[in-house]
N, C-alpha and C positions, 0 to 999 in steps of 0.2 A: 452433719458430716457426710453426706452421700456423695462427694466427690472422696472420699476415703474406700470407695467402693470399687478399686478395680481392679482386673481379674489378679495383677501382682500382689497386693496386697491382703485378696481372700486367699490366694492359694499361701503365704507366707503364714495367714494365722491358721488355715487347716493343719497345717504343717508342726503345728504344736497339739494338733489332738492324735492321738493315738491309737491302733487296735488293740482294746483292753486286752486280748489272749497274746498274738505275737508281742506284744512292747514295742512296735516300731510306728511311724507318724504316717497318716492317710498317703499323703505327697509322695513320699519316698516308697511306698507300696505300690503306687499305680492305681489307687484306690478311686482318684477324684477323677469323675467324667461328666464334661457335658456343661461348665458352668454358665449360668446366664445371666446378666445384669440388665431392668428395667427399672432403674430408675432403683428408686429405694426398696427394689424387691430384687432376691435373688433365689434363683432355681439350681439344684444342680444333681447330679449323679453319684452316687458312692456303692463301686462296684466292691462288695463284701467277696469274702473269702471261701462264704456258706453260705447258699439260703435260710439256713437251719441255724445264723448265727444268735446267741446267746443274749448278747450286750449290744444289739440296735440299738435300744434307747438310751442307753448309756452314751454311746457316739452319735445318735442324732441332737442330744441335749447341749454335748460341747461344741457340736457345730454352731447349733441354733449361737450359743452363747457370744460362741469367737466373731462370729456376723455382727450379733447386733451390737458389740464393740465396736465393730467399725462404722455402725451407722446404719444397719439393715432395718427395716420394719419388720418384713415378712422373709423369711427361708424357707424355702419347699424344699425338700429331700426323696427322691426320688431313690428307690432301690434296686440293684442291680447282685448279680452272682457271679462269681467264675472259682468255682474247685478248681485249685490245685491238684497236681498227681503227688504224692508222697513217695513213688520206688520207682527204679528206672531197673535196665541191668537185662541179662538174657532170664531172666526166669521169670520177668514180668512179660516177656512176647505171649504168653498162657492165656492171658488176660487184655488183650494188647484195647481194648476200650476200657477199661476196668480203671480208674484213676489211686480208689483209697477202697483197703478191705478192711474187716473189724471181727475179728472174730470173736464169738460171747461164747463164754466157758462156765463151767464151776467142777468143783471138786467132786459134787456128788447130785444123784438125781431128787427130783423132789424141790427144789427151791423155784422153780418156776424161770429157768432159764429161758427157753423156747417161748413161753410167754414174754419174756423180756427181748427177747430178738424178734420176733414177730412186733411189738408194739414199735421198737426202736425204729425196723424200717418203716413202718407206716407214717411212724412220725416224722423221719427225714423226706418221705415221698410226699406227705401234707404239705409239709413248709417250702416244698419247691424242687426237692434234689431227685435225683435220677438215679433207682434205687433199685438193687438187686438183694435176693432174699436164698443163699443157698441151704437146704437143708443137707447138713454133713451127716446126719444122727442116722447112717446106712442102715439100721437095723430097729431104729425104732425113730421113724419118722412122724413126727408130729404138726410139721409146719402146713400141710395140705385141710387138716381138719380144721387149726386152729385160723385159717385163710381162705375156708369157707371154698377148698376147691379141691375134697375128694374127688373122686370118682373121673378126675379129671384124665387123661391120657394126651400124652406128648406130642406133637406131630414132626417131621423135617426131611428134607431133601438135600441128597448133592454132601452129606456126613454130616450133615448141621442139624442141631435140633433146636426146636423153638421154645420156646420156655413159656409156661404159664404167667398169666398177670391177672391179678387183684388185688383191690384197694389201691393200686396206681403202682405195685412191686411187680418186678419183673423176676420170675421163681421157678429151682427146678427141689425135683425131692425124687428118691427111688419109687416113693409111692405113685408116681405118675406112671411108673412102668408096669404096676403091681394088679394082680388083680383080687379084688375084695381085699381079706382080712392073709393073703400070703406072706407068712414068716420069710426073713429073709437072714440067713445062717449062712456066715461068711467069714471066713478065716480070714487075717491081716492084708494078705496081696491081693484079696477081692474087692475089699474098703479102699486101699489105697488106689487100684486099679480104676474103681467108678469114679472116687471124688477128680481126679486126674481128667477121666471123661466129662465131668460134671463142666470142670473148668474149660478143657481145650473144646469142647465139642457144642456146649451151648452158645448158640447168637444170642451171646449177653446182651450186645450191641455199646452204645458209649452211656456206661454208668461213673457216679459221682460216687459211689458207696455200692460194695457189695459188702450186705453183711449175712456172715457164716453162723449157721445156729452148729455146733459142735454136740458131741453127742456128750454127756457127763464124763467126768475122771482125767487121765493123763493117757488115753489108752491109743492104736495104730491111727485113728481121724487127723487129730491134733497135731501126731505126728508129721505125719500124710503132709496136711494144709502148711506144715509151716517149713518143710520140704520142698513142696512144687512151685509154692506161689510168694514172693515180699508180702508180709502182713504191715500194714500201716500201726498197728496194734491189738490189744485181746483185753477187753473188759473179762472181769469175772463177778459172778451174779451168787451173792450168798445169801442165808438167813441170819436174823441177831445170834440164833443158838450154836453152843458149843461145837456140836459136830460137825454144824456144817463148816465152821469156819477153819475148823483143824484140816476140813478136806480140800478148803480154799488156799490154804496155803501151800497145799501141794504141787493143786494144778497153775498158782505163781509163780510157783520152784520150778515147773515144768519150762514155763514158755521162758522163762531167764535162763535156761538153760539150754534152750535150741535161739536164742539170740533174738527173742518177740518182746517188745517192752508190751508191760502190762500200762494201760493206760487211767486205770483204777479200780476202783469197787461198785456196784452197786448190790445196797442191801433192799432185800428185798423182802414181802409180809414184815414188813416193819413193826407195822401195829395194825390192828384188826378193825375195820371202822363196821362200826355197831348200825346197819341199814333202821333200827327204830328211833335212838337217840343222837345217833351222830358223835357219841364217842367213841375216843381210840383205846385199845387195850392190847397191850404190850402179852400174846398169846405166846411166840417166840425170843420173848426177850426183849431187851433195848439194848444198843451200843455196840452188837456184834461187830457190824461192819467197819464202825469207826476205829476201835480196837485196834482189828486187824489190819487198816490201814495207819492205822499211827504206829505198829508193831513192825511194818513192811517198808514206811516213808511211800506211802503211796496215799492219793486223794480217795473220800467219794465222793463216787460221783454223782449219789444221790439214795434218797432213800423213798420207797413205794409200797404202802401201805395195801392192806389186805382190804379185797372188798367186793362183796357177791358176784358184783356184776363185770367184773376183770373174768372170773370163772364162765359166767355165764356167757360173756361174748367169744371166750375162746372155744364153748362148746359148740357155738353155734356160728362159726366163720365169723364173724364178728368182732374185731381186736377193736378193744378199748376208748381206741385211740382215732379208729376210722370214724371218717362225717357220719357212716352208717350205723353208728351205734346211739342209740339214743340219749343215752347216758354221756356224750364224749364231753362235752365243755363243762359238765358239774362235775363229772367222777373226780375227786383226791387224788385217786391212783394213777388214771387218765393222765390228769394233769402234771401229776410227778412222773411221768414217763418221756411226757412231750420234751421238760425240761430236761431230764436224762440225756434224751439226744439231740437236742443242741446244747450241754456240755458239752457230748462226747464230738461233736460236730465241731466244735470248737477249739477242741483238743488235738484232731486230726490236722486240722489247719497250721497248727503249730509245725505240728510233726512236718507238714507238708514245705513250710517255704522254705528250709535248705535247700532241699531237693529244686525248688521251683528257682529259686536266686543261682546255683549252678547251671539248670539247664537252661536260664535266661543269659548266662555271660558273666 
């Protein structure tokens, strides 16, 4: 059947496969580029939504499938990206390369948030995306230690400041202005003031993902960020136990009520993986997160278990998740982070193609 092979008729059966997150078909996305017919082999392009997307093999399998219905031998798949922006409007001029923000929250400190934003962007920045890392936490900035880039100092010209990169994150934090171990005690219009600076003044340049590590609670940051700038959305990062989830639900209540959808949960020291045996033990609980997302109608978005060397890479600029880490392709936790974000990459995309279908026409 290799006369059943031509370009009308492969783009009619793409046309029945779907992107598992939006629900819509390759074709009518703009998805399919580049097709090529020799003979009983066909090549072709599928520009994704994310690099960081989720369910490749999920769409590469019904490609392969719908092909060799019509008679293909061989299907090459060739992978391609284009992020969407998710917000338009005068308050995204702030950001004006900035396409999708994410800001990662939780109720209370102690759950390992900032480790969980530090992994997330590295893993959007692995998988291909073009990735900003603000640290919002004005008074207890964690993001420079845990990225391996104390003691680092800002430079710019002309009002522009350049922003630090490693791990392939494009990054600013007050501690880049600080010197050694300086407290920095600042009433509400001095936080709101810098993060403002953070946004307007850094040459972000053109990112795919800025994501905001927010400082714990409901307090002037969060405020601040969901004020200046369109947020694409706000994970919130909890543990299985009680407390922390009673705090989780607060800073939910929070962003729903300055108008930020929550885009889900992620729980976090899930279970505690035993570095001698290789078992998990539930140190914190189990089912915290789910709970509270079955209590909210909200997803997780995933759960990351506890494990020495998560600690040890953030002590030592070292996330998890970077090629740098020796541990990254074994770690449990590693690897439940990667998938974390490309859920949450995947989630974004959602969010994003309203926005992208209006400002196409």
């Amino acid at each position: 059947m290799p006369d059943l092979l031509s370009n009308e008729n492969i783009m009619t059966a793409l046309g029945k496969v779907k992107d598992p997150e939006i629900g819509r078909d390759l074709v009518s996305l703009g998805m399919v580029k580049n097709v090529e017919i020799t003979g009983p082999h066909v090549a072709l392009t599928v520009e994704l939504t994310t690099p960081a997307c989720p369910l490749k093999a999920k769409i590469e399998d019904e490609i392969v499938t719908g092909l060799e219905a019509l008679g293909a031998e061989t299907v090459k798949v060739d992978w391609a990206s284009n992020v969407k922006r998710s917000f338009g409007g005068p308050a995204a001029d702030l950001i004006p390369g900035v396409k999708n923000t994410i800001a990662v929250a939780s109720g209370k400190g102690g759950v390992g948030k900032t480790t969980v934003a530090v992994n997330l962007a590295v893993s959007l920045a692995r998988d291909g995306a073009r990735v900003g890392l603000l640290d919002a936490d004005i008074t207890g900035p964690n993001v420079p230690l845990m990225m391996g880039t104390m003691g680092a100092h800002v430079t710019g010209a002309g009002g522009r400041v350049n922003p630090v990169i490693s791990h392939g994150v494009t990054m600013m934090s007050i501690q880049y202005f600080l010197t050694g171990d300086a407290p920095v005690i600042w009433r509400g219009p001095l936080i709101h003031s810098a993060i403002q600076q953070f946004l307007r003044d850094v040459d972000w340049g053109e990112l795919d993902y800025l994501v905001v590590d927010l400082p714990p609670g409901t307090g002037d940051a969060a405020l601040s960020l969901s004020q200046l700038i369109p947020l694409s959305g706000a994970v919130i990062v909890t543990t299985p136990q009680e407390v922390s989830l009673a705090d989780a639900r607060k800073a939910i209540a929070m962003f729903t009520k300055v108008n930020v959808r929550t885009l889900g949960v992620i729980e976090n020291m899930s279970g505690f993986i035993c570095p001698n045996c290789g078992e998990e033990h539930d140190i914190f609980g189990s089912g915290g997160g789910e709970k509270i997302a079955r209590e909210l109608e909200l997803d997780v978005l995933g759960r990351i278990p506890l494990e020495p060397g998560v600690r040890a890479g953030s002590d030592a600029g070292v996330p998890i998740t970077s090629t740098q880490h020796p541990d990254a392709d074994q770690s449990r936790a590693g690897q439940a982070m990667r998938e974390v974000a490309r859920t949450i990459a995947g989630r974004i995309s959602v969010v994003a193609e309203p926005y992208a279908m209006a400002a196409a026409g």
